[in-house]
ChimeraX commands (.cxc) that place a marker at each C-alpha (Angstrom):
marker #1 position -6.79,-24.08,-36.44 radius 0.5
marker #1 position -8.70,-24.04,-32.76 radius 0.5
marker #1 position -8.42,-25.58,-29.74 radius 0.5
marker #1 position -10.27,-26.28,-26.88 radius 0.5
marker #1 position -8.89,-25.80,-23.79 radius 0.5
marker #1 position -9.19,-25.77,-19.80 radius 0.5
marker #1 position -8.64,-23.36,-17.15 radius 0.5
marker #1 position -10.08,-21.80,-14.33 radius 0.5
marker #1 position -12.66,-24.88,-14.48 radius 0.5
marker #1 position -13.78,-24.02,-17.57 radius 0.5
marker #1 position -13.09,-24.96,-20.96 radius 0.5
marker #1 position -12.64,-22.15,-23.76 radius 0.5
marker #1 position -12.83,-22.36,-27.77 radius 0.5
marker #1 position -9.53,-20.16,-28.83 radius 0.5
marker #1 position -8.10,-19.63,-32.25 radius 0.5
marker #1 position -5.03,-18.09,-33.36 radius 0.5
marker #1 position -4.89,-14.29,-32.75 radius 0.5
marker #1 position -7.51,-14.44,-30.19 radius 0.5
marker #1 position -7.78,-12.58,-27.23 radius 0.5
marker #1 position -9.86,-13.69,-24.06 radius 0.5
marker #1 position -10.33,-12.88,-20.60 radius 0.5
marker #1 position -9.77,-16.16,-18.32 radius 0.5
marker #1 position -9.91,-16.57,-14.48 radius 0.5
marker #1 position -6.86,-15.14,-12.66 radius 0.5
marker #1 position -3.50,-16.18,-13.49 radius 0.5
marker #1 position -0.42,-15.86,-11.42 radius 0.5
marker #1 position 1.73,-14.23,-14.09 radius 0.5
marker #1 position 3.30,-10.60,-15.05 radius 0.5
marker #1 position 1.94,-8.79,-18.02 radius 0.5
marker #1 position 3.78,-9.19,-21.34 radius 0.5
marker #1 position 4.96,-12.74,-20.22 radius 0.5
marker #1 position 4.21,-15.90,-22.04 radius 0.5
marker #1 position 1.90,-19.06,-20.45 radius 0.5
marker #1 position 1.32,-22.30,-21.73 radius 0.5
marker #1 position -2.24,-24.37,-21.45 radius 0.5
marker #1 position -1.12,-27.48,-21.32 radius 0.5
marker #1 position -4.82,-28.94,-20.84 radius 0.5
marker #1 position -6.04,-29.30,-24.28 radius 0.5
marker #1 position -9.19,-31.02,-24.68 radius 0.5
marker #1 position -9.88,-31.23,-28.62 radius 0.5
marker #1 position -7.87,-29.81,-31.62 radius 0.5
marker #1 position -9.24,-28.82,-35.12 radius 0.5
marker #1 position -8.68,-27.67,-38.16 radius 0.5
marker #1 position -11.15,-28.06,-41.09 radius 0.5
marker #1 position -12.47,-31.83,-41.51 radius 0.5
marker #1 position -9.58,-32.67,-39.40 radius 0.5
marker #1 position -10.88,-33.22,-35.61 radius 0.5
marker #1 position -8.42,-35.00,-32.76 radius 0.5
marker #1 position -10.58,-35.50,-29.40 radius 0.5
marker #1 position -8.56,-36.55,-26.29 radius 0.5
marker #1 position -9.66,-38.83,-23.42 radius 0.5
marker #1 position -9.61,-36.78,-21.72 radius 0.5
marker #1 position -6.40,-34.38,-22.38 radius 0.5
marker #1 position -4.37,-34.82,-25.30 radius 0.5
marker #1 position -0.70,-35.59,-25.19 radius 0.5
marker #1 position 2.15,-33.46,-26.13 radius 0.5
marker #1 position -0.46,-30.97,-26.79 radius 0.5
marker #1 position -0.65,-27.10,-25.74 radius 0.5
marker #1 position -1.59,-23.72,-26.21 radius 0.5
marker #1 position 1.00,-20.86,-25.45 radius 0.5
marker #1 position -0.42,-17.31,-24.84 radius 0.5
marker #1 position 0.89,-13.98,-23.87 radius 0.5
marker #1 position -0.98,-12.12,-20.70 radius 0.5
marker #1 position -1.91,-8.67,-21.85 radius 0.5
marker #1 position -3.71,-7.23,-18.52 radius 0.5
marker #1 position -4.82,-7.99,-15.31 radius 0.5
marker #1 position -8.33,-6.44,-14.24 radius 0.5
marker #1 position -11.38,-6.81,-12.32 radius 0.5
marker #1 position -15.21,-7.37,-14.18 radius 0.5
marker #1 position -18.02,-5.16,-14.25 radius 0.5
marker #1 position -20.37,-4.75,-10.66 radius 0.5
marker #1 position -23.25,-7.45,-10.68 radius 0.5
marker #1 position -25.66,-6.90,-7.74 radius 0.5
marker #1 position -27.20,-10.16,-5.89 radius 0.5
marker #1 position -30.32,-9.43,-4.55 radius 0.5
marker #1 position -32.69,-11.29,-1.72 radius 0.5
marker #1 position -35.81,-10.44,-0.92 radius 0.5
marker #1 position -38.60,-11.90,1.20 radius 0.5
marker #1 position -41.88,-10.35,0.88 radius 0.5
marker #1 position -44.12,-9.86,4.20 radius 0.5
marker #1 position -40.87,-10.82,6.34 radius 0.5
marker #1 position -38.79,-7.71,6.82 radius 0.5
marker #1 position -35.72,-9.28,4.88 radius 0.5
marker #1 position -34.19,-7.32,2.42 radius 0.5
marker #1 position -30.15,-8.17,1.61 radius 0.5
marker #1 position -28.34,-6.47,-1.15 radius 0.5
marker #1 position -24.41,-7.49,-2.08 radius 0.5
marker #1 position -22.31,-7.16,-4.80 radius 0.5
marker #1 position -19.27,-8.72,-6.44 radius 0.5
marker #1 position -16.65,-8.15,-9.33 radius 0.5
marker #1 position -14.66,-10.89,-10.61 radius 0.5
marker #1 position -11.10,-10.82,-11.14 radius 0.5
marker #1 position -9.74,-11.75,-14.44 radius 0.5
marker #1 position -6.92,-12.11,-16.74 radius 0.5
marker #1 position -7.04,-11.03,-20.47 radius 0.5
marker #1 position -4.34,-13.28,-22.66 radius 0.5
marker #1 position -3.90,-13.15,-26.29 radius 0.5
marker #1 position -2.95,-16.69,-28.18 radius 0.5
marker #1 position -0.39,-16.80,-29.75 radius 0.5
marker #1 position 0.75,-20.63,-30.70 radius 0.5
marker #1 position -1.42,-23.92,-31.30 radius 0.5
marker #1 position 0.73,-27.12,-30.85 radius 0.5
marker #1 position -0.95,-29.99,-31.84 radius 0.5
marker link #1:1,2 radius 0.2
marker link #1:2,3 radius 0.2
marker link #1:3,4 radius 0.2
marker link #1:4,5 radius 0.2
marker link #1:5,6 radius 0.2
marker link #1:6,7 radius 0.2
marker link #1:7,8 radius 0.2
marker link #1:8,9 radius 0.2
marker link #1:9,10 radius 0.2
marker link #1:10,11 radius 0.2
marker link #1:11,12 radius 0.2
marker link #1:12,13 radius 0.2
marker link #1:13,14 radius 0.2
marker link #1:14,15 radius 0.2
marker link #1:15,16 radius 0.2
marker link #1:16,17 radius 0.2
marker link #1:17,18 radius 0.2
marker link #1:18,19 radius 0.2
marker link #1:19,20 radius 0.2
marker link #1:20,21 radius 0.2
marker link #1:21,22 radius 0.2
marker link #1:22,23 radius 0.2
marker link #1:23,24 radius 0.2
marker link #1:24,25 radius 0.2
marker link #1:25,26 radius 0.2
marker link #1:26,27 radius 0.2
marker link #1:27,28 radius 0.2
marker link #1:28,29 radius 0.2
marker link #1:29,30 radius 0.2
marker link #1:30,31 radius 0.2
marker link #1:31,32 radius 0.2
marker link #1:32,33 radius 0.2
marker link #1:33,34 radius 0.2
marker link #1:34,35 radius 0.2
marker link #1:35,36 radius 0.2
marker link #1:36,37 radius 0.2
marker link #1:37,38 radius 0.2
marker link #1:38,39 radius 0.2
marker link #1:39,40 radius 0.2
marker link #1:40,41 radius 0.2
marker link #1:41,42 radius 0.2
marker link #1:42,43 radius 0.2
marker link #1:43,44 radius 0.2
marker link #1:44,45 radius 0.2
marker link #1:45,46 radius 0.2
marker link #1:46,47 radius 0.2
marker link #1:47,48 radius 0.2
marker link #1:48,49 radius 0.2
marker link #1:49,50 radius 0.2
marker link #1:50,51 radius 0.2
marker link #1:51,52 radius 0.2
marker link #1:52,53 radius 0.2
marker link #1:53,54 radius 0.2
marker link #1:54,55 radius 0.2
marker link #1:55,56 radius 0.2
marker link #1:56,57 radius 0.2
marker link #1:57,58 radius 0.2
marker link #1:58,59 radius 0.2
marker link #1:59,60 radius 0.2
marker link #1:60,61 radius 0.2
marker link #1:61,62 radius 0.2
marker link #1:62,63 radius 0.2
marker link #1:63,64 radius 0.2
marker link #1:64,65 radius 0.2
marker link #1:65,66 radius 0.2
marker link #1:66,67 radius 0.2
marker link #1:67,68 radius 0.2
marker link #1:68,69 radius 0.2
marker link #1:69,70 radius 0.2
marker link #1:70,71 radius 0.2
marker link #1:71,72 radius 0.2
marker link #1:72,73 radius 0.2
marker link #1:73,74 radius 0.2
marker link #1:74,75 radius 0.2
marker link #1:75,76 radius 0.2
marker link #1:76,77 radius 0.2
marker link #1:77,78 radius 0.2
marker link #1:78,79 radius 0.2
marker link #1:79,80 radius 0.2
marker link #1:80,81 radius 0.2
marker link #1:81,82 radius 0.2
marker link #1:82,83 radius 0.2
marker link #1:83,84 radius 0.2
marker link #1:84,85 radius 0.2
marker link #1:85,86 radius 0.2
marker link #1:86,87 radius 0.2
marker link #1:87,88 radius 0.2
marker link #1:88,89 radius 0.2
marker link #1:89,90 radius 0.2
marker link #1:90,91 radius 0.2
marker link #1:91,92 radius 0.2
marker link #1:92,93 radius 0.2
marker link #1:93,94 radius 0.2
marker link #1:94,95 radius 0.2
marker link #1:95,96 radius 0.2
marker link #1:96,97 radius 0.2
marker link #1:97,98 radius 0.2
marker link #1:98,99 radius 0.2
marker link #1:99,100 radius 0.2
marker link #1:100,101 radius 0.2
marker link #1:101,102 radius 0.2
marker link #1:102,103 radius 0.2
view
């Protein structure tokens, strides 16, 4: 069984077992959330699509850390124009495990 769910403005394909890191959450390690924005639920041949949430639907999952991504660099250059700007960023995250598909 999968689900497709919505967080952090963006929707994620999760299955059973799965772990994934998601936009920040406001929550301790080792507790238990619930997704309660669940877009589409399948399992085989069986599909049910929501417009656009489904009811009584949701996806619990426990938070296993709390970290920040890996450095990108952003990079602006103008040739012939003595600009040159260099910055970088790392995004904070959330890594959760699911644990329960409700359907």
């Amino acid at each position: 069984m999968y689900a497709v769910i919505k967080t952090g403005g963006k929707q994620y394909r999760v299955a059973n077992g799965e772990t994934l890191k998601i936009e920040t959450l406001v929550a301790d390690v080792g507790s238990t959330v619930a997704f309660e924005e669940v877009l589409m639920v399948g399992e085989g041949d069986a599909i049910k699509v929501g417009a656009p949430m489904l009811a009584d639907s949701s996806v619990k999952a426990e938070v296993l850390s709390h970290g920040r991504g890996d450095k990108i660099r952003i990079v602006k250059h103008r040739r012939r124009k003595h600009y040159h700007k260099e910055q970088g960023h790392r995004q904070n995250f959330t890594e959760v495990k699911i644990t329960e598909i409700v359907a």
